[in-house]
mmCIF file of the C-alpha atoms, coordinates in Angstrom:
data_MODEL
# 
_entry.id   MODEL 
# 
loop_
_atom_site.group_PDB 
_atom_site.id 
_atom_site.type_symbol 
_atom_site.label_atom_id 
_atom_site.label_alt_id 
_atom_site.label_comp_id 
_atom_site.label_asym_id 
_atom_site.label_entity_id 
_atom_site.label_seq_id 
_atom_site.pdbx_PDB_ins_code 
_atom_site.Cartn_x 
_atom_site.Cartn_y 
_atom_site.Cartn_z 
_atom_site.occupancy 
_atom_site.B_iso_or_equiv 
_atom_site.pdbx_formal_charge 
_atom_site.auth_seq_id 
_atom_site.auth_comp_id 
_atom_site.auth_asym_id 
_atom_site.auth_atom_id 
_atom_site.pdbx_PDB_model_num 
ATOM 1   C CA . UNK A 1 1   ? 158.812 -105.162 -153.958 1.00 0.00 ? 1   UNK A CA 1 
ATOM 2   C CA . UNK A 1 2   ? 157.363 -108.413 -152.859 1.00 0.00 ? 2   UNK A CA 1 
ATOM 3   C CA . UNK A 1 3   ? 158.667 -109.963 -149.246 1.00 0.00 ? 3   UNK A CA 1 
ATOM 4   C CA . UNK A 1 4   ? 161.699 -112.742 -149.729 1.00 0.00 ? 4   UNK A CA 1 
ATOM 5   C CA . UNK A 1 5   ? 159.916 -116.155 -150.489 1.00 0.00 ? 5   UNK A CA 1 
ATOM 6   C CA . UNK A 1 6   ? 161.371 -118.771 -147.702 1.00 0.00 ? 6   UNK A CA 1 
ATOM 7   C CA . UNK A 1 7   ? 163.295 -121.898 -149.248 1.00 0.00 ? 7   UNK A CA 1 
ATOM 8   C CA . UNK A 1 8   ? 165.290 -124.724 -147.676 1.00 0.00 ? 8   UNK A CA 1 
ATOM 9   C CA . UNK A 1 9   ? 167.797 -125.009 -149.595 1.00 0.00 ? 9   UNK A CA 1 
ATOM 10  C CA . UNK A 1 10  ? 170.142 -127.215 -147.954 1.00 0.00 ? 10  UNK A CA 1 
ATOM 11  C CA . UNK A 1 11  ? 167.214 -129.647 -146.730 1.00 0.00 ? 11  UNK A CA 1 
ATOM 12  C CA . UNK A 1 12  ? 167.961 -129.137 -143.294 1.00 0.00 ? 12  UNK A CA 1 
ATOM 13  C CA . UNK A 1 13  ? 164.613 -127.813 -142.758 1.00 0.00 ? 13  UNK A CA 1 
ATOM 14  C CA . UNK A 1 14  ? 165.891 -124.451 -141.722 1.00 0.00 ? 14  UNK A CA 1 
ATOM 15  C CA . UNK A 1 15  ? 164.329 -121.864 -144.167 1.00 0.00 ? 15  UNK A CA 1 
ATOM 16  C CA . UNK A 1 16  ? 166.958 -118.545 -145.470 1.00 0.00 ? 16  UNK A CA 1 
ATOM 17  C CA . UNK A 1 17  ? 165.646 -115.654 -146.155 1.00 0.00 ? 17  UNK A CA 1 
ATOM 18  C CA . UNK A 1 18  ? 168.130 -113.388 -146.996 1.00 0.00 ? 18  UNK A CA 1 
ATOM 19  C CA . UNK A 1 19  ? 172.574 -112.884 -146.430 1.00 0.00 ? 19  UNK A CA 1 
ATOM 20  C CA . UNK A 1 20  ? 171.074 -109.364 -144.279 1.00 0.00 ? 20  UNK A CA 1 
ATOM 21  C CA . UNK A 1 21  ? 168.684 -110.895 -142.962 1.00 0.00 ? 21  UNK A CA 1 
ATOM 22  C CA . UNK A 1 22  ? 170.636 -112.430 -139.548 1.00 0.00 ? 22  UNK A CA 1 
ATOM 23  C CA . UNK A 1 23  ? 172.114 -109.159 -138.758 1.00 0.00 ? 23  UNK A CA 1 
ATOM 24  C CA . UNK A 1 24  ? 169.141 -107.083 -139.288 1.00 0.00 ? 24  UNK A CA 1 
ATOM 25  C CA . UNK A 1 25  ? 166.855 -109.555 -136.666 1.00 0.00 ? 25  UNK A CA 1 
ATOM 26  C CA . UNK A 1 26  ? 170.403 -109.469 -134.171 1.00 0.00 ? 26  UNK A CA 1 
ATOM 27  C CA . UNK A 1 27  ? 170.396 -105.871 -134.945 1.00 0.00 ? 27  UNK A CA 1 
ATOM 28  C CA . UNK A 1 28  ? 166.741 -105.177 -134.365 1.00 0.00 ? 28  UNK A CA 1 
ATOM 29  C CA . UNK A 1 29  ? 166.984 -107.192 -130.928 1.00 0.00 ? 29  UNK A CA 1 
ATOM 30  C CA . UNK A 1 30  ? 170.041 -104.970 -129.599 1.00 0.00 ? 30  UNK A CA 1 
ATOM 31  C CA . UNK A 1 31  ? 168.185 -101.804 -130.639 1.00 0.00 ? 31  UNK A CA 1 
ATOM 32  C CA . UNK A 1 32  ? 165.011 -102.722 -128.093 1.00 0.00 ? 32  UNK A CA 1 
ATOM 33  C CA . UNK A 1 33  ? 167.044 -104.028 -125.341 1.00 0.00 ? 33  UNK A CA 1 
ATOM 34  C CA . UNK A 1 34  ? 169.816 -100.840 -125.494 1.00 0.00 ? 34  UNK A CA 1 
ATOM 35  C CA . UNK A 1 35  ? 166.579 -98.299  -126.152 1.00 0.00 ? 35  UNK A CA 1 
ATOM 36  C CA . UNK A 1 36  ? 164.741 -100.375 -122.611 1.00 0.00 ? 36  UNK A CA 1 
ATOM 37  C CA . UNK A 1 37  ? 167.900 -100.085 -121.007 1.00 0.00 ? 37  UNK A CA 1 
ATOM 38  C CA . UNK A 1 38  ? 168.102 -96.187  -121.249 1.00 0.00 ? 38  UNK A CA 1 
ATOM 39  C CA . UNK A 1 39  ? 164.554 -95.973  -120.712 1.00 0.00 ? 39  UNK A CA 1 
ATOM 40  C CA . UNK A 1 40  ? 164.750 -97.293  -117.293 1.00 0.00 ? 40  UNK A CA 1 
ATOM 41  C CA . UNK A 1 41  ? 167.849 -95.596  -116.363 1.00 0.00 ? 41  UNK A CA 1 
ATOM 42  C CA . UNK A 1 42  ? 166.020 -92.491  -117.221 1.00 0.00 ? 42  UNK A CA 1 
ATOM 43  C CA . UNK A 1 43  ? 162.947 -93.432  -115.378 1.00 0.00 ? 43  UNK A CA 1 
ATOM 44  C CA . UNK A 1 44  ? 164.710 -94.155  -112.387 1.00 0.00 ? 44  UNK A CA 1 
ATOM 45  C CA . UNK A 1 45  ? 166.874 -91.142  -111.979 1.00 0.00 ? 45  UNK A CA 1 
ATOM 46  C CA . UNK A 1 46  ? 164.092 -88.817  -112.907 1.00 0.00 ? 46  UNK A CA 1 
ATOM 47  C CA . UNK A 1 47  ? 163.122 -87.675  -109.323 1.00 0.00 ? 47  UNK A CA 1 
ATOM 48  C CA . UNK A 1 48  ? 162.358 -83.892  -108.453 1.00 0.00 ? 48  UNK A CA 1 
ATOM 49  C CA . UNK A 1 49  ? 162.813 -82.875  -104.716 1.00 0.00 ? 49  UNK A CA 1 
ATOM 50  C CA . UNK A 1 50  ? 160.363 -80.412  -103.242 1.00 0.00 ? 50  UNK A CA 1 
ATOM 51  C CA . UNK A 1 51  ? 160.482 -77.667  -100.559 1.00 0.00 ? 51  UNK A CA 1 
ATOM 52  C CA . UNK A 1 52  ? 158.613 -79.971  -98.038  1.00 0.00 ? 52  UNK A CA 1 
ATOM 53  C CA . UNK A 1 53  ? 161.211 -82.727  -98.510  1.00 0.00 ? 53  UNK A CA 1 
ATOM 54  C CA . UNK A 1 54  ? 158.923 -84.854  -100.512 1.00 0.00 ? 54  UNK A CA 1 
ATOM 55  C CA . UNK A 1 55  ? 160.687 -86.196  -103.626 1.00 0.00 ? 55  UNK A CA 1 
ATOM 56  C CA . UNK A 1 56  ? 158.711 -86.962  -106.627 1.00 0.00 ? 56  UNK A CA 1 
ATOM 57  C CA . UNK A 1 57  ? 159.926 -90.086  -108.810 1.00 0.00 ? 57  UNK A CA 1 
ATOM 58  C CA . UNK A 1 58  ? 157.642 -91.966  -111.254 1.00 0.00 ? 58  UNK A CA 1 
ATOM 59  C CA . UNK A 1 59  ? 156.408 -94.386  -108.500 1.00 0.00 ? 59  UNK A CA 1 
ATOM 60  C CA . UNK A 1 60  ? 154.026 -91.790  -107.246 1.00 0.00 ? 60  UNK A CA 1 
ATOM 61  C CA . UNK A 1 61  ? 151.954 -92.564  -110.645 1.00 0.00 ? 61  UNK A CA 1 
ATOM 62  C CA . UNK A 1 62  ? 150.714 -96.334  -111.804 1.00 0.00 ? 62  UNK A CA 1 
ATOM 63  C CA . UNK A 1 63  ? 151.031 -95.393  -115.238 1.00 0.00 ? 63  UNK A CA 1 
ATOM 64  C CA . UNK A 1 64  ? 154.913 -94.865  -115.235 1.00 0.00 ? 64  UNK A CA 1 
ATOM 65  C CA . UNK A 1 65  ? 154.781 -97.866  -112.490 1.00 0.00 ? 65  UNK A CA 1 
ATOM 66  C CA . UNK A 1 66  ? 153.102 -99.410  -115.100 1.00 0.00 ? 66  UNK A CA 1 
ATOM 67  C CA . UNK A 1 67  ? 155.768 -98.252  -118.086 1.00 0.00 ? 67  UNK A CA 1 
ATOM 68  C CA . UNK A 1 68  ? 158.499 -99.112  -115.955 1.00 0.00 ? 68  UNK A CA 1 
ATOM 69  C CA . UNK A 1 69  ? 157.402 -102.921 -115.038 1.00 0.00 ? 69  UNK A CA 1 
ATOM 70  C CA . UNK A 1 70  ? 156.511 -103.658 -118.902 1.00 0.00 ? 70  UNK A CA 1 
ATOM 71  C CA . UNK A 1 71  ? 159.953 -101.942 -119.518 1.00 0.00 ? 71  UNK A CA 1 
ATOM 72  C CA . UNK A 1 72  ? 161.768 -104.196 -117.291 1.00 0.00 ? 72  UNK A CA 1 
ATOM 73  C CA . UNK A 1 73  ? 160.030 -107.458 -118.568 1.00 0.00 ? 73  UNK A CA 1 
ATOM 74  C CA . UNK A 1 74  ? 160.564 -106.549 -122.063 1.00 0.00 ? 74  UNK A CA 1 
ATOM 75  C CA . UNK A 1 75  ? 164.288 -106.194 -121.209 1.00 0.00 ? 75  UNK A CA 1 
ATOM 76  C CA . UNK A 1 76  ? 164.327 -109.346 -119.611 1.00 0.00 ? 76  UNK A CA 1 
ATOM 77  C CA . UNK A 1 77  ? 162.171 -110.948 -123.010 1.00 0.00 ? 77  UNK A CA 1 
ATOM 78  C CA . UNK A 1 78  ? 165.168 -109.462 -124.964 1.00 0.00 ? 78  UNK A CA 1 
ATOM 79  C CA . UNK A 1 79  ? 167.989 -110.626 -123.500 1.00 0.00 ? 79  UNK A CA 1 
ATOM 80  C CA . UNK A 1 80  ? 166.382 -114.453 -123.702 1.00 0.00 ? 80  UNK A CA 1 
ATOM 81  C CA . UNK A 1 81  ? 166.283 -113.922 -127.368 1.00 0.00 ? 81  UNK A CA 1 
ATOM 82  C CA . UNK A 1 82  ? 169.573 -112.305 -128.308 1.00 0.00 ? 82  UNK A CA 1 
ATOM 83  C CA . UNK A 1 83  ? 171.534 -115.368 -127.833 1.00 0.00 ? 83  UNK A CA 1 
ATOM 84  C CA . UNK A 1 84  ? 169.361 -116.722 -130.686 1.00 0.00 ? 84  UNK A CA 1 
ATOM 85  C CA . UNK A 1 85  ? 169.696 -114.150 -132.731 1.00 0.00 ? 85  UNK A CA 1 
ATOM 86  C CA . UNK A 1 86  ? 173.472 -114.293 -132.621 1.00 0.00 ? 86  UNK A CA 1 
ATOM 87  C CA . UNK A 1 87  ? 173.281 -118.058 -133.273 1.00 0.00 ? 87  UNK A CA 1 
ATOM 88  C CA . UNK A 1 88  ? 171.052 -117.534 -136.051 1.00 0.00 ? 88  UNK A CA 1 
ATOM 89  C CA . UNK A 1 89  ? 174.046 -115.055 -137.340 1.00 0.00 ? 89  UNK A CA 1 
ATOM 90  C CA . UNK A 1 90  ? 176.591 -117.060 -137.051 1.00 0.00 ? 90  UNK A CA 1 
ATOM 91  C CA . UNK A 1 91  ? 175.229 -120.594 -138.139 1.00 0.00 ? 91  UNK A CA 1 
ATOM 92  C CA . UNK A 1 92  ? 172.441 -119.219 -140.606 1.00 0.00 ? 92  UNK A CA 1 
ATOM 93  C CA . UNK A 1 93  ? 170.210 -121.661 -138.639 1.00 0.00 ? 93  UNK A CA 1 
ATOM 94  C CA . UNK A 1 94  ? 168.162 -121.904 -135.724 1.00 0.00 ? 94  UNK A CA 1 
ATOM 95  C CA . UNK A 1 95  ? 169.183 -123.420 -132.262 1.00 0.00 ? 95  UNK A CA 1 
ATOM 96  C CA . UNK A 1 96  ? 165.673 -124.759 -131.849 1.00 0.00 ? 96  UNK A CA 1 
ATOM 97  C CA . UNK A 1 97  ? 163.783 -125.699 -135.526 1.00 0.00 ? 97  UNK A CA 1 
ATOM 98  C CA . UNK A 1 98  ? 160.881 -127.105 -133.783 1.00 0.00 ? 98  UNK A CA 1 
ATOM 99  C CA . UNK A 1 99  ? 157.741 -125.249 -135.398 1.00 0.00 ? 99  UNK A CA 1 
ATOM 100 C CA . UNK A 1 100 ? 156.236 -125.469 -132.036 1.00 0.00 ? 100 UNK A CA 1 
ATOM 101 C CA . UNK A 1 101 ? 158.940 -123.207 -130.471 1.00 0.00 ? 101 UNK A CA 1 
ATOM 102 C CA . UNK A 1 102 ? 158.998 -120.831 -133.694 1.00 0.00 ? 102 UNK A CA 1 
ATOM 103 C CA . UNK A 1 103 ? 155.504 -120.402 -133.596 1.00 0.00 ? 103 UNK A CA 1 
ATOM 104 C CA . UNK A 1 104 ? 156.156 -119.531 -129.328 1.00 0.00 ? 104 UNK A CA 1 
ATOM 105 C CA . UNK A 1 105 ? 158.583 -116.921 -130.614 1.00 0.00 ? 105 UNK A CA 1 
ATOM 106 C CA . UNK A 1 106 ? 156.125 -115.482 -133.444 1.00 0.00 ? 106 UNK A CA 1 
ATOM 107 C CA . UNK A 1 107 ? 153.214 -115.157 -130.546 1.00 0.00 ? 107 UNK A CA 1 
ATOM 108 C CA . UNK A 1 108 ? 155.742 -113.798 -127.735 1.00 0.00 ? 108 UNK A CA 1 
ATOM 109 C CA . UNK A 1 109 ? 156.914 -111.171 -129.819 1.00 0.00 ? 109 UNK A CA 1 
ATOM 110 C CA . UNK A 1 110 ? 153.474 -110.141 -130.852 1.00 0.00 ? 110 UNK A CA 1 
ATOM 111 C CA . UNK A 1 111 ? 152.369 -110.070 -127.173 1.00 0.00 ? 111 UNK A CA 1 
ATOM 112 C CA . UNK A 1 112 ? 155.910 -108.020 -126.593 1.00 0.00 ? 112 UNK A CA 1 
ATOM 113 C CA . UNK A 1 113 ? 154.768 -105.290 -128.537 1.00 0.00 ? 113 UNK A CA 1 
ATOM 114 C CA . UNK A 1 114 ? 151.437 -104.960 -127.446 1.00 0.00 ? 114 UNK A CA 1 
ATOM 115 C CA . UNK A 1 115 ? 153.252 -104.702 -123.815 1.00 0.00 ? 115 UNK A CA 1 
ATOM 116 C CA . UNK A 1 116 ? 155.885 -101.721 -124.839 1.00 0.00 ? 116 UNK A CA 1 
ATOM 117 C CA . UNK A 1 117 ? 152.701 -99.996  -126.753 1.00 0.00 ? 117 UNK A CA 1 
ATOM 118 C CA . UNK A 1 118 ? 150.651 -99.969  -123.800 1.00 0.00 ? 118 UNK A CA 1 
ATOM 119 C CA . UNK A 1 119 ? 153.196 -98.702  -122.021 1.00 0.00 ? 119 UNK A CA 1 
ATOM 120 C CA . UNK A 1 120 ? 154.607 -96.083  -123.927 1.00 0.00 ? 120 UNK A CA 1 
ATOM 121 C CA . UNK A 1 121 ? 150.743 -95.086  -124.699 1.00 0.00 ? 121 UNK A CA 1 
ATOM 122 C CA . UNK A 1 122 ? 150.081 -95.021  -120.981 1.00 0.00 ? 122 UNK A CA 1 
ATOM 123 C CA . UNK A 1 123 ? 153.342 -92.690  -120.066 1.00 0.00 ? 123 UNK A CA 1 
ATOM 124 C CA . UNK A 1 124 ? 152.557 -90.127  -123.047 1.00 0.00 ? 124 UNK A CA 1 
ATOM 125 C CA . UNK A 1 125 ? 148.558 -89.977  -122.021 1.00 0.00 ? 125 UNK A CA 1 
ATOM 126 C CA . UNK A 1 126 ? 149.277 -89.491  -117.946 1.00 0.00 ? 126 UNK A CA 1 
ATOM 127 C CA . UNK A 1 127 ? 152.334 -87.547  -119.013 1.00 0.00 ? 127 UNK A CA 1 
ATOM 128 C CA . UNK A 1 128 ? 149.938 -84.905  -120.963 1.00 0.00 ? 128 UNK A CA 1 
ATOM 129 C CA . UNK A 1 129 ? 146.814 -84.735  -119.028 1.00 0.00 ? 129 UNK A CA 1 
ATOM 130 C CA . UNK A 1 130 ? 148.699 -84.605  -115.720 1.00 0.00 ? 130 UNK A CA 1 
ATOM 131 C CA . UNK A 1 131 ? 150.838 -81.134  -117.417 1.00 0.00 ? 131 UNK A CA 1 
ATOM 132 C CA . UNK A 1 132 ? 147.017 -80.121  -118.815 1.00 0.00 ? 132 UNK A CA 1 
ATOM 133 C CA . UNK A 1 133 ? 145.704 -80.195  -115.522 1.00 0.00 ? 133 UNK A CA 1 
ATOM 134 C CA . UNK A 1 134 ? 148.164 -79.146  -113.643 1.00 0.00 ? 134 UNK A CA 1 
ATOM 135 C CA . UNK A 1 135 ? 149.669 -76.224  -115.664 1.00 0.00 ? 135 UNK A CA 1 
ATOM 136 C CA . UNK A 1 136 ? 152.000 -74.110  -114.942 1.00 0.00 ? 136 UNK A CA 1 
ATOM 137 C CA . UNK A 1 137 ? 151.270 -73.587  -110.836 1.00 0.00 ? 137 UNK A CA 1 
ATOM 138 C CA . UNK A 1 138 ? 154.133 -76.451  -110.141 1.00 0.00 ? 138 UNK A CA 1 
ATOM 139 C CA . UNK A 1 139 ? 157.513 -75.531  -111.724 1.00 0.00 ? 139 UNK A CA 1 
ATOM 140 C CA . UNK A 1 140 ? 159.165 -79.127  -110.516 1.00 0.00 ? 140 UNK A CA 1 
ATOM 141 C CA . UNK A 1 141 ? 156.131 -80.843  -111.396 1.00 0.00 ? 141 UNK A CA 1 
ATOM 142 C CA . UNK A 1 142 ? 156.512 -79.476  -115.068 1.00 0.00 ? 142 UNK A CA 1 
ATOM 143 C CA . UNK A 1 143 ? 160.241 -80.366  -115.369 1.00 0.00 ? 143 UNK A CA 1 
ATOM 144 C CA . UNK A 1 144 ? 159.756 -83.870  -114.122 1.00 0.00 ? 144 UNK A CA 1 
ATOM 145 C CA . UNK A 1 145 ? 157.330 -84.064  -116.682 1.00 0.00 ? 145 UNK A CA 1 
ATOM 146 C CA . UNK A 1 146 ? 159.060 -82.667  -119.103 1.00 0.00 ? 146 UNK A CA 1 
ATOM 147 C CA . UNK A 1 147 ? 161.969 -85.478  -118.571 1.00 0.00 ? 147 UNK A CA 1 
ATOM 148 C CA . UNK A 1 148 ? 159.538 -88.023  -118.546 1.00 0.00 ? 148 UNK A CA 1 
ATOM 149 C CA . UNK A 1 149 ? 158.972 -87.881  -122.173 1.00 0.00 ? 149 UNK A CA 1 
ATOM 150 C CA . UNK A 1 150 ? 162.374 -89.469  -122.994 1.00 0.00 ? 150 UNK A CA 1 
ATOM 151 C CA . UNK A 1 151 ? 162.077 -92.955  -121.177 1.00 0.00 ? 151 UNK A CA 1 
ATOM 152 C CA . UNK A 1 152 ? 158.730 -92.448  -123.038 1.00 0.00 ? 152 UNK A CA 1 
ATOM 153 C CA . UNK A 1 153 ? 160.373 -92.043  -126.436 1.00 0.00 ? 153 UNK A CA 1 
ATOM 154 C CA . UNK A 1 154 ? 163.106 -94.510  -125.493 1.00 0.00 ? 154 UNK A CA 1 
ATOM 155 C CA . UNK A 1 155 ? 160.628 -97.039  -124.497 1.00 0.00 ? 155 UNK A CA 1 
ATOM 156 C CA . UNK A 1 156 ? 158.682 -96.260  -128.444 1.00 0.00 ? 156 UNK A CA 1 
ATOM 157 C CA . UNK A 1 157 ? 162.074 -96.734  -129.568 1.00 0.00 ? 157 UNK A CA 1 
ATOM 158 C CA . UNK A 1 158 ? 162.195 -100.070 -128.468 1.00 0.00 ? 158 UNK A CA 1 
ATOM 159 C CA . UNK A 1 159 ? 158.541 -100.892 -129.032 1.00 0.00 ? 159 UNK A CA 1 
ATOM 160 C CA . UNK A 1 160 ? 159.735 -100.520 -133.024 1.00 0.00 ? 160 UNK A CA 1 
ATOM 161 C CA . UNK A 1 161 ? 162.733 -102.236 -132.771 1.00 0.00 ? 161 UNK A CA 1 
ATOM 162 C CA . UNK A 1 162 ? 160.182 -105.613 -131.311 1.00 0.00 ? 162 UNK A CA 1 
ATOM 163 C CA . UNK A 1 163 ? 157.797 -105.129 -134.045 1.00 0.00 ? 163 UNK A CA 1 
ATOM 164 C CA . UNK A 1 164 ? 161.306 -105.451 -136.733 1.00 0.00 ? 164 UNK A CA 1 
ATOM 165 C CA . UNK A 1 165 ? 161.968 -108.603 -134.495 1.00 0.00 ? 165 UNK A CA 1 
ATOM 166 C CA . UNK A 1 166 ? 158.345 -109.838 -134.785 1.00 0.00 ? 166 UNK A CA 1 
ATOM 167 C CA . UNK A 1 167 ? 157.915 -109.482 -138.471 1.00 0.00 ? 167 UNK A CA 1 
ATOM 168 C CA . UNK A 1 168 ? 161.549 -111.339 -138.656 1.00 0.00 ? 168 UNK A CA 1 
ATOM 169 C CA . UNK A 1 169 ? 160.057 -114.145 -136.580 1.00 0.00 ? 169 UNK A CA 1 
ATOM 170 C CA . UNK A 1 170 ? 157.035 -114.396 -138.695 1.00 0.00 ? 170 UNK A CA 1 
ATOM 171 C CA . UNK A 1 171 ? 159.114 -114.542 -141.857 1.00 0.00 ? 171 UNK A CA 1 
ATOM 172 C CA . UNK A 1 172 ? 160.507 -118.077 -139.908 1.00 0.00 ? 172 UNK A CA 1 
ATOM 173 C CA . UNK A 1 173 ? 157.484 -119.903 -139.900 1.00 0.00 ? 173 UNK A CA 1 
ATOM 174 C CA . UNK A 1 174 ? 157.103 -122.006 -142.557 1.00 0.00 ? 174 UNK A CA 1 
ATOM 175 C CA . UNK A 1 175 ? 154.315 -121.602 -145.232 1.00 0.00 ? 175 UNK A CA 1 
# 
């Protein structure tokens, strides 16, 4: 099935793509920013308190530091864009038609998923080499680990839902 061919119908120089197609770029924008959300409340209440007193929480490694900062912008990236979205819905057009600020959005939301990718790629590789080397010797190391996988997922999650928003935004530009 070929992708929906842009038209401006009206001659307001807003191009429609589809009656689904509003809801499904709103809904694709809520997904990320609900799935970011959860990631960093997981991230942030994953902590594991040892016999020494130390407590272990994901800013003892850069790479979750790393997943957690990209996580946080990307949250702030998708709450700018929402109330677009939800204009878009309502009025079937855009706030902004300037090409110049559709082709911003089309770039941003490219760069937005390489950001949650990197991130999510850099929590799942620390996450397995550091249980591979470490093994089995540290129980609360393991379960912390263990947890860490589901910001991880979350934050995939929402890397998905960006790349839905990103090929909606490059359906907007104009041929």
């Amino acid at each position: 099935m070929p992708l929906p061919v842009e038209y401006d119908d009206k001659g307001d120089g807003d191009h429609d793509v589809g009656s689904k197609f509003p809801v499904t770029a709103l809904t694709a924008r809520v997904v990320t920013l609900v799935s970011l959300i959860v990631s960093v409340v997981v991230l942030k209440t994953n902590d594991q308190s040892f016999d020494n007193g130390y407590v272990l929480t994901y800013k003892d490694f850069r790479s979750y530091k790393y997943m957690f900062y990209v996580t946080v912008f990307g949250i702030g990236y998708t709450l700018l864009q929402i109330p677009f979205s939800i204009y878009y819905m309502r009025k079937k057009k855009h706030l902004i038609t300037s090409y110049g600020f559709l082709k911003f959005i089309f770039y941003a939301d490219k760069a937005m998923i390489v950001l949650l990718a990197t991130g999510a790629g850099a929590a799942f590789g620390a996450t397995m080499d550091i249980k591979k080397y470490a093994g089995d010797s540290i129980p609360k190391l393991q379960d912390f680990l263990t947890v860490i996988y589901v910001p991880t997922t979350f934050l995939l999650v929402g890397c998905i839902g960006c790349a839905i928003s990103s090929v909606h935004s490059s359906l907007h530009l104009p041929r």
